[in-house]
C-alpha positions, 0 to 999 in steps of 0.5 A: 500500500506503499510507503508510510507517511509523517502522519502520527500514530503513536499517541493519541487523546481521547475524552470519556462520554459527557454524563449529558451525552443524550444532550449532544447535538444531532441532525444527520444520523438520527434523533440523538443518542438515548442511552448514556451507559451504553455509550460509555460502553461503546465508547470503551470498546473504541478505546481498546481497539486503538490501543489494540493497535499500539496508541498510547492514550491520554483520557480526559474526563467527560464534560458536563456542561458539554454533551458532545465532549467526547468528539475531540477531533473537532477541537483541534488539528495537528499541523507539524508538530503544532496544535491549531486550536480551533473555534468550533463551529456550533455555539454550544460546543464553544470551550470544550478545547480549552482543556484539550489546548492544555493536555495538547501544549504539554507535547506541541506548540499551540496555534490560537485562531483569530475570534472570527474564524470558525473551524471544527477540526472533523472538516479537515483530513490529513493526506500525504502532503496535504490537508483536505479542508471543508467548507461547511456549516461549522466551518467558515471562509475566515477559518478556510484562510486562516488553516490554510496559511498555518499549513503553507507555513509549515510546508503542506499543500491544501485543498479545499471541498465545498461540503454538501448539505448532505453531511456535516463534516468532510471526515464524515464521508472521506477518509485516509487510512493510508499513504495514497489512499482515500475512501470516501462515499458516493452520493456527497462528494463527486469524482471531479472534486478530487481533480488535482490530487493524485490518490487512489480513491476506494468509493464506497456504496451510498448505503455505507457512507457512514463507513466512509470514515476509517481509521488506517495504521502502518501495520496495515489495519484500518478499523472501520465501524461495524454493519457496513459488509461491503466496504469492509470487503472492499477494504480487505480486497485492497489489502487491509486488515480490517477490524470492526466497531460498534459505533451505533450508540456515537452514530446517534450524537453524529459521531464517526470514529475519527471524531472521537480521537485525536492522535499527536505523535 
């Protein structure tokens, strides 16, 4: 599958369920999550299959004033050794990274954006040399711009996606579980989109969009979330090892498997 690339798969961060999960903001997916324990339940087995797969972990307690807490990816993106902080998108999801900006700091340089740019981190995909950014509702021109200059500073390529209404982050239909490689779903983004960019691109039926975000390791696993067999036969055609995840209970609070984990190292 080619040559592994800087992206970082050692150490990672995640944050437990609020105890006011069932609070968390839904639009997509369904109507919102309905069971906290069986939540945390999931939640944990997420956790265990990425140390399954050598991510040394820091876990940060969930967060009662903010439902959707656990969703870490959001908070901030790892730019060559530097922590964007970012302003997300939705109101009431504003301070949930001060406390990642701090467990963050103690391992990167941290970068502030300016008050009137607005970025979820789930709008952005690392692959190879590039960072893929979205433009959507919880992402907007001035936070396009402002990521965009951090990551030509530090020497990345970029390229931006108008995101459809039909999904709420870019990494909630597009994904890259490893050098060369991206997976995304049809029916969101279309072919001529990707014009400009070099990359194998495994489309994955409609039906399965939700599959569409993975999470790929050097050894050559991809974790992908479970219910969805005909891209994790497309997946294992291609030569991965594939391992599945229950995510119905974070599917419900529009939660994928990148949102929940944040890997620095």
């Amino acid at each position: 599958m080619g040559d592994w690339d800087s992206r970082c798969r050692s150490a990672g961060l995640v944050r437990q369920i609020s105890p006011n999960f069932t609070k968390a903001l839904a639009r997509f997916f369904g109507t919102g999550p309905t069971d906290v324990e069986a939540s945390i339940k999931a939640h944990n087995k997420y956790v265990e299959a990425l140390e399954e797969n050598g991510l040394e972990l820091t876990i940060l307690p969930g967060l009662e004033n903010h439902p959707d807490c656990c969703f870490v990816e959001d908070a901030a993106v790892i730019i060559g050794g530097a922590a964007l902080i970012c302003n997300l998108g939705h109101p009431s999801r504003r301070g949930e990274a001060e406390s990642i900006a701090d467990a963050l700091s103690q391992h990167l340089e941290t970068i502030i954006m300016p008050e009137n740019a607005k970025l979820d981190g789930g709008d952005v995909v690392f692959y190879d040399d590039y960072f893929l950014i979205g433009r959507s509702t919880r992402t907007n021109k001035e936070g396009v711009e402002f990521i965009e200059n951090v990551c030509h500073e530090r020497g990345f390529k970029t390229f931006v996606f108008d995101i459809p209404s039909s999904t709420l982050h870019l990494s909630t239909i597009c994904s890259s579980p490893a050098p060369g490689i991206l997976v995304t779903a049809e029916g969101h983004l279309r072919p001529e989109q990707f014009n400009g960019i070099t990359a194998e691109i495994i489309w994955v039926p409609n039906k399965e969009s939700y599959a569409a975000n993975t999470i790929g390791f050097e050894n050559g696993c991809v974790i992908i979330s479970a219910g969805y067999p005909k891209t994790a036969e497309l997946l294992s055609q291609r030569g991965f090892s594939v391992t599945s995840v229950d995510m119905e209970h974070i599917r419900c609070a529009d939660g994928s498997l990148t949102c929940l984990r944040l890997f620095f190292k």
